[in-house]
N, C-alpha and C positions, 0 to 999 in steps of 0.2 A: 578417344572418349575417356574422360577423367571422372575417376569414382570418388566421392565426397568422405575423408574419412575424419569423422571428431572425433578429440580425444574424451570426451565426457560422454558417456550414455545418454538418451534423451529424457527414461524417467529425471535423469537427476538436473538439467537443464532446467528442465520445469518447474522441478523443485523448487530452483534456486528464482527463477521468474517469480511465482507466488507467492515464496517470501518476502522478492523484491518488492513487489505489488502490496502486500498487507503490511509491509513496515514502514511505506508511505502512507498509507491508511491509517495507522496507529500515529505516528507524525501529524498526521492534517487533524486527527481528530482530537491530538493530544493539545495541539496548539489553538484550537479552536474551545477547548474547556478551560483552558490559559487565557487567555484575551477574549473571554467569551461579554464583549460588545455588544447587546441588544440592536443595534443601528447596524454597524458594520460585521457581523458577524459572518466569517466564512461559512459554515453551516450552523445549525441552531444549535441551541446548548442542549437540548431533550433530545435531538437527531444523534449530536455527539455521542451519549451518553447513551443511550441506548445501542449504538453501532460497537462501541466496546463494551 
């Protein structure tokens, strides 16, 4: 029987996941107020803007 040992605690795994996840967020919405294209628009320019 082998016991799982991490070297990082898991609040701070987490941490670092949420960051992960909101600095893609900040990226999709940064670039979508950049080329914000009425036709092709990743999400909308008010969606954007209002999500930051």
């Amino acid at each position: 029987m082998s016991v799982k040992q991490y070297l990082y605690p898991s609040w701070l795994r987490i941490w670092h996941a949420i960051n992960a996840i909101l600095c893609i967020l900040l990226i999709i919405t940064g670039l979508s107020i950049q080329y914000s294209d009425p036709e092709t628009a990743l999400i909308g320019f008010q969606t954007a803007v209002q999500i930051t």
